[in-house]
N, C-alpha and C positions, 0 to 999 in steps of 0.2 A: 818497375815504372812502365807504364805505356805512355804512347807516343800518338801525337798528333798533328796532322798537316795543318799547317798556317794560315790557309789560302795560300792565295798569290805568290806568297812569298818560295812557295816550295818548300821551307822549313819543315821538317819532321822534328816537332817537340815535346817537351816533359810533358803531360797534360797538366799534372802539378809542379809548376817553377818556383820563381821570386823574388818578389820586389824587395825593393833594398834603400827605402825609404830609410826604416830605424835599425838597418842592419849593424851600422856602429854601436848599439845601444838603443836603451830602452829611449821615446822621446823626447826631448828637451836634454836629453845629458853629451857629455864631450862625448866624441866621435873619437872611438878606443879601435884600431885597426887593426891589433890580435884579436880580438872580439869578432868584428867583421871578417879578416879571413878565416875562423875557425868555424863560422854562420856559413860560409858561403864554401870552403871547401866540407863539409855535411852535407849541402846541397849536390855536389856535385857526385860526393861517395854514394849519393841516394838516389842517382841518373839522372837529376835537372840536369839540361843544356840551353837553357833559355832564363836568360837575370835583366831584370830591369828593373834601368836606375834612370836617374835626371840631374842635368845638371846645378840645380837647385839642393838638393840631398845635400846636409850638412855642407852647400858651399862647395859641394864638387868631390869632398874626399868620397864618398859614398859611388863615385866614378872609378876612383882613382882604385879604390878598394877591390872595386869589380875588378876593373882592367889589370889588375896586377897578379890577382889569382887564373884569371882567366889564359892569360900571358902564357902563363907555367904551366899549363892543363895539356896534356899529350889530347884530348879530346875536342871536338870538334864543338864549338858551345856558343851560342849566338846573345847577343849583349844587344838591348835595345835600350837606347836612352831616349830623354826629350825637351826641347827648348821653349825657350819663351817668358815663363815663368819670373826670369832672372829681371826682364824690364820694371824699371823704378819710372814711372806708374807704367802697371801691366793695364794697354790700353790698345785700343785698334793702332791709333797712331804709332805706336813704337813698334809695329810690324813692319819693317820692311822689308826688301831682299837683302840690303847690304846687312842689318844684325844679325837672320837666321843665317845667312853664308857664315857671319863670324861666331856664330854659336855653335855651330857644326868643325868646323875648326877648332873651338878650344875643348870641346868633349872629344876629337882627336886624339888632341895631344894629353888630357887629363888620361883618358882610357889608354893609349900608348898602343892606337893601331892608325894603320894608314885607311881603311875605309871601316864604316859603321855598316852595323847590321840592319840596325832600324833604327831610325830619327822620327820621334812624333813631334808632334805641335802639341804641347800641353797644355791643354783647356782653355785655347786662346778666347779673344772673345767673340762674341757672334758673329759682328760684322766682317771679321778674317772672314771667314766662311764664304762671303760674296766676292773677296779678291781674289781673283784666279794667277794675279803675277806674283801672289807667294807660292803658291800648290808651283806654279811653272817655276818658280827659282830654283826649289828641291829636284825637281827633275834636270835641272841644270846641273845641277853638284851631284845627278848622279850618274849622268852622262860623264865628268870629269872623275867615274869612279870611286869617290868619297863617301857615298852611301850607295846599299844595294836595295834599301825600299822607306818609302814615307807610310806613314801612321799618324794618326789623330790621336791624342787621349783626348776621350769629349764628358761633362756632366750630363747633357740633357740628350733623349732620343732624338730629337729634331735635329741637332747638333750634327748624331750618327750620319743621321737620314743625309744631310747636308752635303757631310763630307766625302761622301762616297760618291758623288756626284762627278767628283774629280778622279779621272779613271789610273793615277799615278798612286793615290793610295789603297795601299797594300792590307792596311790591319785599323782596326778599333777598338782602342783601349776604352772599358764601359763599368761601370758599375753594376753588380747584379748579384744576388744572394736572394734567400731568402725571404729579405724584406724589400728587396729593391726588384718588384717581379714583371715589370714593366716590357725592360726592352725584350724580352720576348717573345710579348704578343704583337707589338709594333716594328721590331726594327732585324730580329733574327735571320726572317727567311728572304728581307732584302739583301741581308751580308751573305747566304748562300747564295742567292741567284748571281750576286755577283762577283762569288768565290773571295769575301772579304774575309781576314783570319780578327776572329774574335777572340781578343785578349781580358779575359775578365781583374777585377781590382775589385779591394774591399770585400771581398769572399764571405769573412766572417764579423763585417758591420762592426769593425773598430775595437771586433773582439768581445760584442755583444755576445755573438752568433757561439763563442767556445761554450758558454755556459759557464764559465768562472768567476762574474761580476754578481756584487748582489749590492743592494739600498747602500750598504756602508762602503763598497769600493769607493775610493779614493784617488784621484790624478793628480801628477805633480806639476806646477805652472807652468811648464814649457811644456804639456803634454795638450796636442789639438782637442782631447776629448773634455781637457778642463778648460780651455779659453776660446773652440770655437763651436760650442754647441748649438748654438743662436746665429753659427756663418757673421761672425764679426770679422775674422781676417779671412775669410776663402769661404767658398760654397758651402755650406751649412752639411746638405747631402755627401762630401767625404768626410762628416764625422757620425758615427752610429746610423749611416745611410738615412739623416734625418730623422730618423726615429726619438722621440722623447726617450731618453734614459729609464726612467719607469715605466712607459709602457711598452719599451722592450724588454725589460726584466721581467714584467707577465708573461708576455707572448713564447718568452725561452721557459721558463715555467712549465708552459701548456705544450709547448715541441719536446722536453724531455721525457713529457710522461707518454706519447706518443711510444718509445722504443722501449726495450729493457735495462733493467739499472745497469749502470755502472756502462754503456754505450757512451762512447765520446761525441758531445755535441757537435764537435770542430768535422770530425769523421761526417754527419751526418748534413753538415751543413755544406762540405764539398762535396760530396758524395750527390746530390741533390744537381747540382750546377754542373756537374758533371754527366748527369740525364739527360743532360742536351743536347745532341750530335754535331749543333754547331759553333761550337763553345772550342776552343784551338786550345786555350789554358790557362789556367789558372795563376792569380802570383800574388798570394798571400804573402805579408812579410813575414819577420821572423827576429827577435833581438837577443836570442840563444841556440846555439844547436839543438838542445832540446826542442825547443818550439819547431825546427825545422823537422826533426824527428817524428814529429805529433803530425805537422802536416802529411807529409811524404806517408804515412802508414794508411792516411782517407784513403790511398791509391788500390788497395788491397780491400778495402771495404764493399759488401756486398751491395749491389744494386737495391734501390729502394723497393718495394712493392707498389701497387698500382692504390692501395689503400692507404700506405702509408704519405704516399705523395698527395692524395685530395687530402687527405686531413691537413698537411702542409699548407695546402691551398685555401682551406678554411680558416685555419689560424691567420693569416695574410690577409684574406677578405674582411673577414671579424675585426681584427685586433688592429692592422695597420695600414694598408689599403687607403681608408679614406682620409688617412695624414699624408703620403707620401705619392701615392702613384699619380697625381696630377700634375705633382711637380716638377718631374724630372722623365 
């Protein structure tokens, strides 16, 4: 595994981690906690030191799950969770100091540490953004020691751009692969100049990006990629990073005949994102050791070529491009 600095944060981390969204289980299914620590202790035999979770995730056990493997870990391993989410309506108005104080507090106690490693604000909504007596409350709790750094997870670059404005956060959680090629040309070299640690999500676009799906794959109701393809309960772009379901199955099509057979998409698709020098890490999920296995090997994969990455870039211009990059 190699290792990369965080920004700010001083962290030296996996460059490939993990998120721990459907780490219980594949989506919509009970939240099976042998499951999760046999996910997550994989992770750790394969030198992730860096898991993030939220306390929204299956209702918090997906915290609990972290925080209990983590506990027991002789190793030093940073655990970044994030609030907000949990407000019934998630709206500016239910932002205030006194919730995130008490959101920070019960991901505390769910994780079973006295201070967090990193607290974002998950995908709050815009107008957060211009209130600066939230950004100052977190800096409050972490003068009282209970966090050692604030982070954004944001949808949109503007979002990025926004939040780094406030100089207490540490990291930006962002969207970016293959089809989501965006914040790189606009939002990358403002998070270096201001030594921001860029936490990538959605790696492989909802699992487009493995190359596994085809016309007949199938989701089951509880699964985001069957009920939020159209962003009916949440932003559209964390499912297949917006991408229409078929014309992402062309565009991975035309990316596989690009390499040699039997080269793993998934490999190719971190591998890629990982080009980027400012890029801190990666946190694909995972809802079997195996899959954790699959990722963790990208690490070991050879650097792209300089040929291989425009053609990349052509299939993106071509194929998707002019659905998604305006958007987000």
């Amino acid at each position: 595994m190699n290792y990369r600095k965080l920004g700010k944060t001083g962290f030296d981390v996996s460059e490939i981690s993990l998120g721990t969204w459907q780490v219980g289980g594949k989506w919509g299914s009970t939240f099976d906690h042998n499951l999760a620590d046999s996910i997550i202790r994989e992770a750790i035999d394969g030198g992730v030191n860096f898991f993030d979770t939220a306390d929204i995730y299956s209702d918090g056990e997906s915290e609990k799950a972290v925080g209990k493997v983590v506990r027991a870990s002789a190793n030093r391993i940073y655990i970044a969770t994030k609030c907000g989410r949990k407000l019934q309506p998630h709206n500016n108005k239910g932002y205030t100091p006194a919730a995130m104080r008490g959101f920070v507090e019960e991901s505390l106690k769910r994780i079973g540490v006295d201070c967090l490693d990193l607290i974002q604000l998950h995908c709050p909504p815009f107008e957060v953004y211009y209130r600066p007596e939230i950004f100052g409350e977190f800096e409050k709790i972490k003068q009282e020691g209970k966090i050692l750094n604030l982070g954004v997870s944001v949808e949109k670059v503007e979002e990025a751009i926004k939040a780094i404005e406030y100089e207490n956060v540490s990291t930006i959680q962002i969207i970016y692969n293959i089809f989501r090629q965006r914040p790189h040309e606009r939002f990358f070299a403002l998070a270096r100049e201001k030594n921001v640690g860029l936490i990538i999500r959605v790696p492989l676009a909802s699992g487009l990006l493995s190359g596994k799906f085809t016309s007949s794959t199938r989701f089951g109701p509880g699964d985001h990629r069957f009920y939020n393809r159209n962003g009916m309960f949440f932003d559209k772009g964390e499912t297949f990073s917006g991408v229409p379901f078929e014309t992402g199955l062309r565009a991975v099509a035309k990316l596989v005949r690009l390499f040699p057979d039997n080269t793993p998409l998934v490999h190719v698709a971190l591998s890629w994102i990982l080009m980027h020098d400012e890029v801190g890490c990666i946190i694909p999920g995972a809802s079997s050791p195996d899959q954790v296995k699959t990722n963790l090997a990208a690490a070991t994969h050879q650097r792209l070529t300089t040929e291989q990455m425009a053609a990349i870039r052509k299939i993106y211009e071509d194929d998707i491009k002019p659905l998604v990059h305006h958007l987000w």
